[in-house]
C-alpha positions in Angstrom: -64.4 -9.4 106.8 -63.9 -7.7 110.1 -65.0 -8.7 113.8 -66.4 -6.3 116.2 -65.2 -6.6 119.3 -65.5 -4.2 122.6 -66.9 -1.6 120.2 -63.7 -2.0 117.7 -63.8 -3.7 114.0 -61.1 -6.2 113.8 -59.9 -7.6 110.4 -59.9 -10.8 110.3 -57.7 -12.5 107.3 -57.8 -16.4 106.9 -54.7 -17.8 104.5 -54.0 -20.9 104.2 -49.8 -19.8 105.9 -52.2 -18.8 108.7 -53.7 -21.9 109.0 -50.7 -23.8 109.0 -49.6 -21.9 111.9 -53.3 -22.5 113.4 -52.5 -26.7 112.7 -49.1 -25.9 114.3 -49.7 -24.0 117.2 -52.7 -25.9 118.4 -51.9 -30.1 117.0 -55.4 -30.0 115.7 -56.7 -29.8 112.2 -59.8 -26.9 111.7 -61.9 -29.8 111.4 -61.4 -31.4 115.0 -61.4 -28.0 116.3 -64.5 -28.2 115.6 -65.6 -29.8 118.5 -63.7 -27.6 121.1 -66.0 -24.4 121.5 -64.1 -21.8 123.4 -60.6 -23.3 122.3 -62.0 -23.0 118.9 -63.5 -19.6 119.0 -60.0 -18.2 120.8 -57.9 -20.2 118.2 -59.8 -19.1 115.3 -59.7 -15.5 115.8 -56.0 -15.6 116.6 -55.5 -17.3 113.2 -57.9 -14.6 111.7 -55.6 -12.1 113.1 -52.3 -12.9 112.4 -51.9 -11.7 109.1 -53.2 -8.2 109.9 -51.1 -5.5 111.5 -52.4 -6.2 115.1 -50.3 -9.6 115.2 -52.4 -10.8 118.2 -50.8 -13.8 120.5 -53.1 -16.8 121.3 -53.4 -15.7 124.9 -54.2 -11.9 123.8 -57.1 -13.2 121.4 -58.4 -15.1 124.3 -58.1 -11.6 126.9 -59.8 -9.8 124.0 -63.1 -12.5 124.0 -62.9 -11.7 127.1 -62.9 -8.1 127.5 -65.8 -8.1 124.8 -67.7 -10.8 127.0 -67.4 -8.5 130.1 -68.5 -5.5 127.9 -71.7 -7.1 127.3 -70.6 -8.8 124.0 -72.2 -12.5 122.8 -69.9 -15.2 121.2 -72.6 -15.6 118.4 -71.6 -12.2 117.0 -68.1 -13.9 117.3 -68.3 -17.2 115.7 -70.6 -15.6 112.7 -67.7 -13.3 111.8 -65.0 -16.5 111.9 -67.6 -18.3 109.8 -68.2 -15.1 107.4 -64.6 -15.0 107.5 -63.7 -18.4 106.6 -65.8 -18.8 104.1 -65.2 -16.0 102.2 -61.8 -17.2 102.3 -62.8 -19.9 100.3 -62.0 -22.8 103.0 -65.9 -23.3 104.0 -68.8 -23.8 100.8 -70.5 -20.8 100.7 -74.3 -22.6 100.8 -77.3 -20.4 101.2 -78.9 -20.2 104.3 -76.9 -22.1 106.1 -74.2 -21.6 108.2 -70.7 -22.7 107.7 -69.0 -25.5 110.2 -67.9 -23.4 112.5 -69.1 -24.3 116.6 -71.9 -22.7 117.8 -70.7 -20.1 120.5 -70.7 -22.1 123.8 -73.5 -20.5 126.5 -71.7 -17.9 128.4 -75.4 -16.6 130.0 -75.2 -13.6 127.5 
């Protein structure tokens, strides 16, 4: 599963080592990150990156959300990929037609 952002495909890789480090980094569970929009968003795709050979730092995951906001990205492009992502990892039910519990992007005015 990859995200695009700023025009580039990012893989993004969920493990459960990745996780961890998510649970770690943050002192929040994927569940009560739940309720943190942009935290959760940023945190996410730094997690979904750091088993891939960009090794992206929490702070460079949030300069590239920004870089694709600026470039006339949404965050609903965003948070579909983390929920794609997630559950194809097996961490989310797949259920059709609806979406896994991932936030809704927050409204940047995109």
């Amino acid at each position: 599963m990859n995200v695009t952002l700023c025009g580039r495909d990012y893989p993004l890789r969920f493990s459960v080592n990745a996780l961890c480090c998510l649970e770690e980094k943050t002192g929040l569970s994927l569940a009560q990150l739940q309720s943190r929009h942009m935290s959760c968003l940023r945190a996410l795709l730094w997690c979904g990156l750091l088993e891939t050979k960009d090794k992206t730092t929490l702070e460079e995951a949030g300069e590239l959300l920004d870089r694709h906001l600026k470039s006339g990205g949404g965050m609903e492009s965003v948070a579909s990929a983390l929920a794609a992502a997630l559950e194809d990892a097996c961490f989310f039910p797949k259920r059709a037609g609806t979406k896994a519990a991932v936030p809704s992007a927050p409204d940047t005015g995109n």
